[in-house]
C-alpha positions as CSV (number, residue, x, y, z in Angstrom):
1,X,51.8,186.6,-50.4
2,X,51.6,183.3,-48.1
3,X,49.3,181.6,-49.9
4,X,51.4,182.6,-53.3
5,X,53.7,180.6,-51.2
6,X,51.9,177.8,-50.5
7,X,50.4,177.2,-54.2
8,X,54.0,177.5,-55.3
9,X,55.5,175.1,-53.0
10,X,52.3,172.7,-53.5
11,X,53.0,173.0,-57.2
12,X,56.7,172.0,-56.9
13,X,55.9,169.1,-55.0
14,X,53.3,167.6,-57.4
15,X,55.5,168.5,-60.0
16,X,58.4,166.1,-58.1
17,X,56.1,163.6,-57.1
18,X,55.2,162.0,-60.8
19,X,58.8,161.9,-61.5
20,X,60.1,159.7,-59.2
21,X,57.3,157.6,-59.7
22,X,57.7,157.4,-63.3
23,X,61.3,156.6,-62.2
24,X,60.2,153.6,-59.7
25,X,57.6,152.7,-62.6
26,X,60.2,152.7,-65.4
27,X,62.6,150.4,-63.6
28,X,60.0,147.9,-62.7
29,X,58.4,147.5,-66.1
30,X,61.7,147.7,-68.2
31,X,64.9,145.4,-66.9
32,X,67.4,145.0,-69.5
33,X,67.2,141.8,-70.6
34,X,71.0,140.2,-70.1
35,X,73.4,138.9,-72.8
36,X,74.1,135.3,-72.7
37,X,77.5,133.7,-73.6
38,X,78.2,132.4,-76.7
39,X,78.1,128.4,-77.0
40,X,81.3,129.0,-78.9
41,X,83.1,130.6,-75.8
42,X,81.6,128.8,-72.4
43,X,83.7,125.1,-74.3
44,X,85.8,123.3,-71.3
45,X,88.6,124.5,-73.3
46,X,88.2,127.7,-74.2
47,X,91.1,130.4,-73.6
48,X,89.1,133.4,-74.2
49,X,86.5,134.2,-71.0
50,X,83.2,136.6,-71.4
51,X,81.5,137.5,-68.4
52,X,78.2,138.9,-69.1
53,X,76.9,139.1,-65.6
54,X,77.0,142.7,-65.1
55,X,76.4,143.0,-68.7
56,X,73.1,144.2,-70.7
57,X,71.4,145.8,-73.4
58,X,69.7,149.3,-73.0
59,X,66.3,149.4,-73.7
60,X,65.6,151.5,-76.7
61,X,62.3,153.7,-78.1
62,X,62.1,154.4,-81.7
63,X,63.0,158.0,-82.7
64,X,60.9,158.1,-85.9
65,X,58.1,156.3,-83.6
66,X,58.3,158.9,-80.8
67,X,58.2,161.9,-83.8
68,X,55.3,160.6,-85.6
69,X,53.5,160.1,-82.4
70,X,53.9,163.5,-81.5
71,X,53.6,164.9,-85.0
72,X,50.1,163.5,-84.8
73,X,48.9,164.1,-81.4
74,X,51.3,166.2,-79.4
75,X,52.6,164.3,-75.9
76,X,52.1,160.8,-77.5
77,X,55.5,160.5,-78.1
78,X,56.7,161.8,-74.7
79,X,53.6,159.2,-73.4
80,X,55.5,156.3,-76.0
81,X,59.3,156.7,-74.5
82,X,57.3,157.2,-70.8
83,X,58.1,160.6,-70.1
84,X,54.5,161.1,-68.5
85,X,54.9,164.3,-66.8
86,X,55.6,166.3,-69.8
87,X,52.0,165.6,-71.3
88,X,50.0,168.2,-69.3
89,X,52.6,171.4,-69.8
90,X,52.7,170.5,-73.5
91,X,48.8,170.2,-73.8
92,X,48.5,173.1,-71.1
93,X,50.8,175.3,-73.5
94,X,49.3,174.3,-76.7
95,X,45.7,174.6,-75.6
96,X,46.1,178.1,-73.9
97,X,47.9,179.4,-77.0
98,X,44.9,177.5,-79.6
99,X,42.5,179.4,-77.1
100,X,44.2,182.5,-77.0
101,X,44.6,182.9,-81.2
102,X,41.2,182.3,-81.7
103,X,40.3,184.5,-79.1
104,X,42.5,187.2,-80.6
105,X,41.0,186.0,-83.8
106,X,37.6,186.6,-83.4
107,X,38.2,190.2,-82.0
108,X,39.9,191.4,-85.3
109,X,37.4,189.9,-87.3
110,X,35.3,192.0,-85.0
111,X,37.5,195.2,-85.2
112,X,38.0,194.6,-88.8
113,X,34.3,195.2,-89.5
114,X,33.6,197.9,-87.0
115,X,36.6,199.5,-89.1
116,X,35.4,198.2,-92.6
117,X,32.3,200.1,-91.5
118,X,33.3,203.3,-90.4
119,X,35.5,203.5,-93.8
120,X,31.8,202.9,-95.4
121,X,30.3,206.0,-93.1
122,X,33.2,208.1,-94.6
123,X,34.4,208.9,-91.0
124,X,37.5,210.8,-90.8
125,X,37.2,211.7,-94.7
126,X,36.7,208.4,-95.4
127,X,39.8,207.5,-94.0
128,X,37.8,205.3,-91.1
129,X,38.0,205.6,-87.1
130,X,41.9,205.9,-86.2
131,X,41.3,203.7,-82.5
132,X,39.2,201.4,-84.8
133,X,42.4,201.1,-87.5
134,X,44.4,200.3,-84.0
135,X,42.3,197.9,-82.9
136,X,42.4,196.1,-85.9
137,X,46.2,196.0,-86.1
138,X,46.8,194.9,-82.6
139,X,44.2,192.2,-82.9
140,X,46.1,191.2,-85.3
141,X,49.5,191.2,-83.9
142,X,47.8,189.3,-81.6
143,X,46.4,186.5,-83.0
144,X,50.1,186.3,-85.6
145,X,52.0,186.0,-82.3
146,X,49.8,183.3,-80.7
147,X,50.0,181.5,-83.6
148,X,53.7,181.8,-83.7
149,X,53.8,180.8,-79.7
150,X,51.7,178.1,-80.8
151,X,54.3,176.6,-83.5
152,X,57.1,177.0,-81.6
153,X,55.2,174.8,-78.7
154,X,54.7,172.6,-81.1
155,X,58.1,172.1,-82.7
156,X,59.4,171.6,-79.1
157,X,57.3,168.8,-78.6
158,X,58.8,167.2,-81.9
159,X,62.5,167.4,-80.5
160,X,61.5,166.6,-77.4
161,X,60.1,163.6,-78.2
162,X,62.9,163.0,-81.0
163,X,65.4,163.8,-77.5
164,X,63.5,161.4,-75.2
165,X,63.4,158.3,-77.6
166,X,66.9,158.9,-78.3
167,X,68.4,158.5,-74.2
168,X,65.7,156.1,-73.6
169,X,68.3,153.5,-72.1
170,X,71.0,156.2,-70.9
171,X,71.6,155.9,-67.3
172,X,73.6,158.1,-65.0
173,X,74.1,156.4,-62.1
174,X,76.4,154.7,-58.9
175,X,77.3,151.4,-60.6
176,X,76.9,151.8,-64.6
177,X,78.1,147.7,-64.7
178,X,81.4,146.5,-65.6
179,X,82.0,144.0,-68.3
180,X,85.4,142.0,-67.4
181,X,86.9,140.2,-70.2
182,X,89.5,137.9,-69.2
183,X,92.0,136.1,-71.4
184,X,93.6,133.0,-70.9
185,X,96.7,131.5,-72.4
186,X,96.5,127.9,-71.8
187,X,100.0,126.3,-71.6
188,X,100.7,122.8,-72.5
């Protein structure tokens, strides 16, 4: 019971840990790039003020980009808008179901046979071996509803790559930046 403790707690940990360095990573590599002030507004004369100090543009990761990546090889797109530690549960997901149909798979062709035979051998009045018949059916339950796990993995991996490239720039945070406009009347 301890150490299903321990792997548990070691497993949350690792899972925190590549967050908040993707977090620290993110920031570094991507700064918003600032909006400048018109020529037309910054004139000695002007009446109408834009301060874009606080002011910038969100960084933004194509949504068609991030869909195709993922469409093609699934956790490119999370890997394109830099939501690395995603990549191993959807490659962990999608490999153990892929392992587990054709696992599945391979036993009904097996059963299927074995079955196919026994029908042959006229066993059961040439009705075949009933735990054969079951065999063959829950192999074959099987393998449908790994395939269906394994579609449904995959479709998540579309939206979440779709959902990821689509907040790319969204920020929750403290200070979100203030834009101040101010406006001026000049009186002569």
């Amino acid at each position: 019971m301890r150490l299903r403790i321990s792997c548990l707690a070691a497993l949350v940990i690792l899972l925190g840990l590549p967050a908040r360095a993707q977090e620290s990573v993110s920031r570094a590599l991507f700064k918003p790039a600032s909006v400048s002030s018109p020529v037309w507004l910054s004139g000695a004369t002007d009446s109408l003020r834009y301060d874009s100090a606080a002011a910038s543009l969100p960084p933004t990761k194509s949504t068609t980009t991030a869909v195709l990546l993922s469409a093609v090889l699934p956790g490119a797109g999370q890997i394109y808008t830099g939501r690395y530690w995603k990549v191993p549960i959807i490659l962990g997901f999608g490999g153990y179901f892929a392992s587990q149909w054709f696992r599945m798979n391979d036993h009904y062709k097996q059963s299927r046979a074995l079955y196919s035979t026994s029908v042959e051998n006229k066993i059961n009045n040439g009705q075949g071996d009933p735990q054969l018949l079951y065999e063959r059916d829950f192999y074959h339950d099987e393998r449908d509803r790994f395939a269906f796990y394994f579609a449904i993995t995959y479709l998540l991996n579309l939206v979440d790559a779709y959902v990821g490239a689509s907040l790319y720039g969204f920020e929750v945070g403290d200070n979100l930046g203030s834009t101040s406009v101010k406006i001026s009347i000049p009186i002569h």
